[in-house]
N, C-alpha and C positions, 0 to 999 in steps of 0.2 A: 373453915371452908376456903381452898386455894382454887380460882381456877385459872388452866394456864392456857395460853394465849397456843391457837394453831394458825395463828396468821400473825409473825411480826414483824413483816414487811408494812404492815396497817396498825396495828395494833401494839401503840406505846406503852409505856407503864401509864402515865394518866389517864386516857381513854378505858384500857381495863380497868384501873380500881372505881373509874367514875361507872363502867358498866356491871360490875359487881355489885355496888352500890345499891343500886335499884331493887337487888331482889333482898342486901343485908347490909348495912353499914359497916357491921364488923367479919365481912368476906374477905379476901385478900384477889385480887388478879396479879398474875405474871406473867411477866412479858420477857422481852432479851432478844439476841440475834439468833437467827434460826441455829447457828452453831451450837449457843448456849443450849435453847432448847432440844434436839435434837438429841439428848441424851434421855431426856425426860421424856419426850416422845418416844422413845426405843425401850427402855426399862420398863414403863407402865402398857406396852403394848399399843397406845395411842396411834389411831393409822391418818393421817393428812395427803391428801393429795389436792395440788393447785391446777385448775383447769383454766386453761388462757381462755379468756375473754377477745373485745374487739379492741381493746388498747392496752397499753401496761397496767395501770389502776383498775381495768374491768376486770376480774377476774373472779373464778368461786374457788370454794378449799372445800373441800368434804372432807369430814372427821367424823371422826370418833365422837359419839353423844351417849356418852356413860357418866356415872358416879362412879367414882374409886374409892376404895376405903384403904387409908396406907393407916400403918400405924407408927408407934414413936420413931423407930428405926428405919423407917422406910422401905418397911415389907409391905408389897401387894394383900389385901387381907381378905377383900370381895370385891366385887363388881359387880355394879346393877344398871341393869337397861335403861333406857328413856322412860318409860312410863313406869316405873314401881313405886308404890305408893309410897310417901315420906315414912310412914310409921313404920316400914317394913326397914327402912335403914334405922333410924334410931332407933329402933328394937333388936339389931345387928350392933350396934354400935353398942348401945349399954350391955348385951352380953359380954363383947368382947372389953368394955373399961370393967368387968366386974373381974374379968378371966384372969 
């Protein structure tokens, strides 16, 4: 499980893997400069937008809050909403390692 960072103006690499952490030890987070990311953002369809706040550090990002399922190659494979139950991907997922 990768997840990648829609704020890396905040969001360093150690802050992501420490926030990863919490839900898996073995998640990975990625971070970069928004340049970096911004191809990752565009290929997987990921939408971020920054809405100014009352200073420079006040700010929100709205994003994209999906699962993506890439596989070896880094084909889009599915995409599942916020709420879809765990077993409904790993029952997606072990179809597709058996395909």
């Amino acid at each position: 499980m990768i997840f990648i960072s829609v704020d890396p103006g905040r969001d360093t690499s150690e802050l992501m893997q420490k926030y990863v952490e919490r839900f898996n030890p073995a998640f990975i987070g990625l971070s970069g400069s928004e340049d970096e990311l911004e191809s990752i953002w565009s290929d997987y369809g990921i939408f971020r937008e920054v809405v100014p706040g009352s200073s420079e550090l006040n700010y929100i990002v709205n994003h994209t809050a999906r699962v993506i399922l890439i596989d070896q190659t880094g084909n889009l494979r599915l995409s599942y909403g916020f709420q879809t139950p765990p077993e409904d991907i790993a029952n997606d997922t072990l179809i597709l390692l058996e395909g």
